[in-house]
C-alpha positions as CSV (number, residue, x, y, z in Angstrom):
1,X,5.2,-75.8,31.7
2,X,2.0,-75.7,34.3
3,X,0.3,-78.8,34.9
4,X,-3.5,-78.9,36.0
5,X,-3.3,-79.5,39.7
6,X,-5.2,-82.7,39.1
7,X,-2.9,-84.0,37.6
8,X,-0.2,-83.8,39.9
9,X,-2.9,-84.1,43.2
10,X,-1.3,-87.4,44.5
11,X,2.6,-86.3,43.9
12,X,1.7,-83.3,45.9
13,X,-0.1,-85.0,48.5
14,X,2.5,-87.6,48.6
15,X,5.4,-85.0,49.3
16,X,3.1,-82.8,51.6
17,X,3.0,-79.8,49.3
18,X,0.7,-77.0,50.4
19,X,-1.3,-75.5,48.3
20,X,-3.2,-72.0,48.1
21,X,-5.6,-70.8,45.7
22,X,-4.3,-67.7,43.7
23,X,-5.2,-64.1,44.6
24,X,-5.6,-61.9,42.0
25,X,-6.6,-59.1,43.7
26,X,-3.9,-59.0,46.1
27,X,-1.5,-59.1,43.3
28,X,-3.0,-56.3,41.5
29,X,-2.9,-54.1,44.6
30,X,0.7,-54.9,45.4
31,X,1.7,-54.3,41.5
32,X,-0.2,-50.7,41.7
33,X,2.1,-50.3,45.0
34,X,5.3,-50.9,43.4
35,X,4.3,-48.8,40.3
36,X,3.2,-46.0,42.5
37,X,6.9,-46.2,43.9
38,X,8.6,-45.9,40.9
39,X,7.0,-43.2,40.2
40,X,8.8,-41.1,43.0
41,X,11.8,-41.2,40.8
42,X,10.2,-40.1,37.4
43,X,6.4,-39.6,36.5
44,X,6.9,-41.5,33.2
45,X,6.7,-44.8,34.3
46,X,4.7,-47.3,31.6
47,X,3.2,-50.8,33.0
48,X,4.0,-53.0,30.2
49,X,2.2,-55.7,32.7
50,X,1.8,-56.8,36.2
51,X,5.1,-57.4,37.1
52,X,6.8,-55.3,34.8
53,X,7.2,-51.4,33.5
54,X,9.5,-49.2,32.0
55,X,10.6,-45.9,33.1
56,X,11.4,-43.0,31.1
57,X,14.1,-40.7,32.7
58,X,14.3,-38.7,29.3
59,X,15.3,-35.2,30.8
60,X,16.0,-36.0,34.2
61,X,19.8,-35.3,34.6
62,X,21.8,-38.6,36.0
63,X,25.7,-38.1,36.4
64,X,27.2,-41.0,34.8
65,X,29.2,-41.5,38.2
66,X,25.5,-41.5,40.1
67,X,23.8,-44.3,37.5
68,X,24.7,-47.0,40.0
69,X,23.7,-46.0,43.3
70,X,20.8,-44.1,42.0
71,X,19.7,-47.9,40.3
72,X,20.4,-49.5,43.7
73,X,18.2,-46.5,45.5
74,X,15.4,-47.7,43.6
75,X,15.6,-51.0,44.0
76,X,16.0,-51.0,48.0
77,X,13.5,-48.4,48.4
78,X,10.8,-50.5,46.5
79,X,11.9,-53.4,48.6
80,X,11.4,-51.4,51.9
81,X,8.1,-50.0,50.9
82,X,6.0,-52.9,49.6
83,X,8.7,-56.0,50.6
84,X,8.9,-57.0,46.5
85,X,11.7,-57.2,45.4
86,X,12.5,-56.2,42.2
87,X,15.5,-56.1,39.2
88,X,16.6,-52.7,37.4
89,X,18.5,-52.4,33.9
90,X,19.1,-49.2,32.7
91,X,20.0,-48.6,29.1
92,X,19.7,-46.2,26.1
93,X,16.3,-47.7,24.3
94,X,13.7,-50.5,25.5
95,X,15.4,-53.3,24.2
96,X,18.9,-52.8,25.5
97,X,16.7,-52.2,28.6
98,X,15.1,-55.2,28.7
99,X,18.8,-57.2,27.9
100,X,20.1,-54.9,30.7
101,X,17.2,-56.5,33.3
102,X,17.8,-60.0,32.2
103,X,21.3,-59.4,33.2
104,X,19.9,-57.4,36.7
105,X,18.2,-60.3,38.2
106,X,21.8,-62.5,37.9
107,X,23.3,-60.2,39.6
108,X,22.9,-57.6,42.2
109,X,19.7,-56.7,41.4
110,X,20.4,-53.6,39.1
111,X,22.7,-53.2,35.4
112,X,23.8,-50.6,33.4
113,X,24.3,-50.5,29.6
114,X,24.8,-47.1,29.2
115,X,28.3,-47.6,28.8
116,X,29.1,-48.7,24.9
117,X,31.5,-51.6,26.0
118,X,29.5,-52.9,28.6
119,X,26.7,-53.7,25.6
120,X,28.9,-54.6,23.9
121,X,29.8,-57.4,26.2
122,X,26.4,-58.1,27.1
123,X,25.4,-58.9,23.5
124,X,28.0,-61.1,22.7
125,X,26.8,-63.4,25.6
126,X,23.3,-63.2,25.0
127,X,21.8,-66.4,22.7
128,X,19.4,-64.8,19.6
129,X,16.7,-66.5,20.9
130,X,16.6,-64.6,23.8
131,X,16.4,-61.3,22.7
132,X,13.2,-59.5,23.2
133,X,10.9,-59.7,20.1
134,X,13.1,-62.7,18.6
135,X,11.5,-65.7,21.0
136,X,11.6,-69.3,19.4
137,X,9.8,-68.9,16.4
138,X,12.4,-66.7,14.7
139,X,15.0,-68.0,16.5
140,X,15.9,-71.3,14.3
141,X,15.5,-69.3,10.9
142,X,18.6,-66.8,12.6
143,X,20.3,-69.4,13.6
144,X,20.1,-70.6,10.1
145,X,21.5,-67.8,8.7
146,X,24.1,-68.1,11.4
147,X,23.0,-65.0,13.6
148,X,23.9,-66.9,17.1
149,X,24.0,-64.2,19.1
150,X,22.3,-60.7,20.0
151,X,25.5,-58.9,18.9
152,X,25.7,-61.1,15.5
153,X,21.9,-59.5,15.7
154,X,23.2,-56.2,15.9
155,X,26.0,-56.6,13.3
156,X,23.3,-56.9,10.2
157,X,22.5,-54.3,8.1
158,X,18.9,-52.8,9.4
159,X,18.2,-52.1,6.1
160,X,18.7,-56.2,5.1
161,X,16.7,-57.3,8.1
162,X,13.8,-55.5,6.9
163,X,13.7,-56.7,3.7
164,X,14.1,-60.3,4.8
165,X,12.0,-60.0,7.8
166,X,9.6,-57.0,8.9
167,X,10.4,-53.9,9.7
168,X,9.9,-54.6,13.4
169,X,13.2,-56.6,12.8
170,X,14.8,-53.6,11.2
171,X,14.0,-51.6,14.5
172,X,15.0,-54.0,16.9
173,X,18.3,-54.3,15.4
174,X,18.7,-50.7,15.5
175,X,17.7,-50.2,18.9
176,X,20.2,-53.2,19.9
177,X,22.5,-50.4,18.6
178,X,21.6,-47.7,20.4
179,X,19.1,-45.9,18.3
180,X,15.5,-45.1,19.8
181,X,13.2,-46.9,17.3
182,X,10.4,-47.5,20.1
183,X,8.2,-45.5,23.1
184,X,6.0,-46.4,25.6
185,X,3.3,-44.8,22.6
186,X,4.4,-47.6,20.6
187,X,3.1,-50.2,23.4
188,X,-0.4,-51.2,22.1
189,X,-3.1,-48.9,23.1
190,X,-5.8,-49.7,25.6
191,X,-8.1,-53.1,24.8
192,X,-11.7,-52.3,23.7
193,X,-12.8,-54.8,27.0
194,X,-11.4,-55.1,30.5
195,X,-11.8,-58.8,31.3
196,X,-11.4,-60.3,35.0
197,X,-12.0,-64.0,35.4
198,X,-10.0,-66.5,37.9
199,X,-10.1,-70.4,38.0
200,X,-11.3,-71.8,41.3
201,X,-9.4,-74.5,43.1
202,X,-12.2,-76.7,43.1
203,X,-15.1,-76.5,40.9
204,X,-18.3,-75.6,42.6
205,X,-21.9,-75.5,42.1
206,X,-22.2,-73.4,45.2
207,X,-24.4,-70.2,44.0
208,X,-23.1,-68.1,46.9
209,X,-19.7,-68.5,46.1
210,X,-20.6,-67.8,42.3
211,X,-21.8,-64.4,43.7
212,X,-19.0,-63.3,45.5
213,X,-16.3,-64.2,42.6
214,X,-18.7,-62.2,40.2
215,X,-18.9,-59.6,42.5
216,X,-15.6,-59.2,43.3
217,X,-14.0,-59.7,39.5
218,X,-16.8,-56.6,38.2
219,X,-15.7,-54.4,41.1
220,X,-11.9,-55.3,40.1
221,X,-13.0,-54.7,35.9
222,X,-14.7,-50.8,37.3
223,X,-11.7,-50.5,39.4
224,X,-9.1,-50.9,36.3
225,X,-11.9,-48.4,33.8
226,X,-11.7,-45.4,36.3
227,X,-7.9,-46.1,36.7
228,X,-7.7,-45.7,32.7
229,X,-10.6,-43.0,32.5
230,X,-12.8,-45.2,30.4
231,X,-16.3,-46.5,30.6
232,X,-18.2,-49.8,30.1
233,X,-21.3,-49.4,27.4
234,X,-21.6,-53.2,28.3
235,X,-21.3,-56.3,30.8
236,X,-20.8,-59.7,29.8
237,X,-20.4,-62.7,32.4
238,X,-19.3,-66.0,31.7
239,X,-19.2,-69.5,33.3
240,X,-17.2,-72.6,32.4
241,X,-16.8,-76.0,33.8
242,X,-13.1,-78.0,33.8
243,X,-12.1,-79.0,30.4
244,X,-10.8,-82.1,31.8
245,X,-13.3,-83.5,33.8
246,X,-13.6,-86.4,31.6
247,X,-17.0,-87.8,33.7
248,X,-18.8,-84.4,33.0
249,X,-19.5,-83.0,29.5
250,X,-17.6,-79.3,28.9
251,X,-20.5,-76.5,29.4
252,X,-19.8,-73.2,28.5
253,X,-22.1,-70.3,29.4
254,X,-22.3,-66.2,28.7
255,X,-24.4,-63.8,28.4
256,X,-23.9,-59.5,27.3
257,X,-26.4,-57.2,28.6
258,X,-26.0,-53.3,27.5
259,X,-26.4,-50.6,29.4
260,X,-28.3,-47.1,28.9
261,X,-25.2,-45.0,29.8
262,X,-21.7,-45.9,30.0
263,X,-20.5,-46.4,33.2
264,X,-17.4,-47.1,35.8
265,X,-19.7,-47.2,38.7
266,X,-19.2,-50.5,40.6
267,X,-22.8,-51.2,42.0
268,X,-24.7,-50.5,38.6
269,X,-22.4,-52.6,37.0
270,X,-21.9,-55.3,40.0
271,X,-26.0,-55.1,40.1
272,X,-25.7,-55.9,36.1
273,X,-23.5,-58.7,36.5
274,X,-25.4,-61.0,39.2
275,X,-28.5,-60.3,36.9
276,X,-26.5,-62.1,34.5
277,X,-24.7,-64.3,36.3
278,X,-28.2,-65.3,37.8
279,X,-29.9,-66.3,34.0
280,X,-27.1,-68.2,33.1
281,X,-26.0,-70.5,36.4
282,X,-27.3,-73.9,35.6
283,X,-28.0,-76.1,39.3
284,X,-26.2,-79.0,39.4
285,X,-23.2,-78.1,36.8
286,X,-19.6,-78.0,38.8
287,X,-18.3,-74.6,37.1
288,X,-14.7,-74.4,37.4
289,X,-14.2,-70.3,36.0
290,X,-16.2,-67.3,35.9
291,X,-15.1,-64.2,34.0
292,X,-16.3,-60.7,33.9
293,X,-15.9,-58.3,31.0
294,X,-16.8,-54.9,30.8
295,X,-17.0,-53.8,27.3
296,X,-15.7,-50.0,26.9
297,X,-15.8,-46.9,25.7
298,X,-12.8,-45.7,25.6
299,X,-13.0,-41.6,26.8
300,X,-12.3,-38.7,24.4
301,X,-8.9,-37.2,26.0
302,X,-5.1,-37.0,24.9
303,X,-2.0,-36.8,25.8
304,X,1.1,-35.8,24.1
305,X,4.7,-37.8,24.0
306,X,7.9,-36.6,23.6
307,X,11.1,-38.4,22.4
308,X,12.6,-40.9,24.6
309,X,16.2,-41.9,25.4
310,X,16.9,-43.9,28.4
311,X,14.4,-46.6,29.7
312,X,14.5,-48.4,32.8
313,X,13.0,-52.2,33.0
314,X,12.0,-53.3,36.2
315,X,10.7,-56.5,37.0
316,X,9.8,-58.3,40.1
């Protein structure tokens, strides 16, 4: 669990702890690095988020007696281009996948589940709770029913977990066997808005820093809608002091302005969010976040999909 720094302000200066402000920039441009890299090995790769994507090898042809160096290639290559390194699980569908990466980061850095026995194994020693789309709200009601493990999981009747559960239940136990149930189409599309906000390490009334975090997180938010071919129809900036600055009263502040023509263009829309940032700043009031959303239009092309069979989960 995080704390509020704070909080914890006179532990970490009693036991000299350094601390640096995030950069969310930088890890955006490193994540686009490494996802850029896998993408030398098959163009289907899917970001499922920053630190995390799967990768579709469906009709690339991978000797079973290749599967492990070709998953240590990829690892050590990503490592020698952007020095991240990153775990690799390789498995039949998403979710044997994702129980293949867990297993990847305990050991060498890469797993394989390809091989029937090997899930098998992997399943028995996996807890329910675990599992990927189980998590700890289902978790106690499967242990109830005496489902410990991801291969008692597997064992039920897909057609009994849907009718007790949902049917994304009913899929997940079929993919822990084996069978395809989910894509990288099945991943939610797009959001309507692209929202970039940061906290600051200290709270500031400083109207020149203000700028520059505005400026920066609306150049980020154009950045991501060319990058997904879309277009912002709207800007919306927002300002918030700490919540627990308990000698200061909580002020939240945020305004939407339309614009005439959608647009990824950074200065229209940078020039857009100072105007705003500039009605709502209040003189005087410490602001601890500031957020940027561009609301979006989401463009009118398509893309097809085809089936998929083995997925690849890596995560850094």
């Amino acid at each position: 669990m995080g704390e509020p720094y704070f909080k914890i302000k006179h532990l970490a200066e009693r036991k000299q702890v350094v601390v640096f402000s995030s950069n969310y920039r930088l890890y955006g441009d490193m994540s686009n690095r490494v996802m850029k890299t896998l993408q030398r090995w098959t163009p289907n790769v899917e970001v499922y988020s920053i630190d995390e994507a799967f990768l579709d090898f469906t009709g690339i042809n991978i000797k079973v007696d290749h599967v492990d160096s070709l998953l240590h290639e990829i690892v050590s290559t990503v490592k020698q281009w952007t020095g991240i390194p990153v775990s690799l699980g390789l498995a039949p569908t998403m979710t044997l996948a994702k129980v293949a990466n867990d297993l990847a980061k305990k050991r060498s850095g890469t797993c394989s589940l390809i091989d029937p026995e090997s899930r098998s194994l992997a399943l028995a020693d996996l807890e329910v709770g675990d599992v990927w789309g189980i998590g700890r709200r289902l978790a106690p009601k499967m242990l109830r029913l005496g489902i410990r493990t991801a291969k008692d999981l597997a064992a039920i009747d897909p057609l009994w977990m849907r009718k007790h559960f949902t049917i994304v239940q009913e899929q997940l136990v079929r993919e822990l066997n084996g069978e395809c149930c989910l894509d990288i189409t099945t991943i939610p599309a797009p959001r309507k808005n692209i929202q970039v906000s940061r906290s600051f390490a200290e709270a500031t009334d400083d109207y020149r820093l203000l700028v520059e975090a505005v400026s920066t997180f609306a150049a980020k938010a154009c950045e991501k809608a060319r990058m997904e071919g879309t277009a912002a129809s709207a800007v919306y900036v927002h300002l918030n002091t700490s919540w627990y600055k308990k000698q200061n009263f909580y002020v939240s502040e945020g305004k939407t302005r339309g614009l005439d023509v959608p647009t990824s263009h950074s200065p229209e829309i940078i020039r857009t969010a100072l105007a705003l940032l500039h009605e709502i700043y209040r003189e005087g009031i410490l602001y601890k976040k500031a957020s940027v959303k561009a609301v979006r239009r989401v463009s009118n092309s398509t893309s097809g999909s085809e089936s998929k069979n083995n997925f690849s989960s890596p995560k850094s």
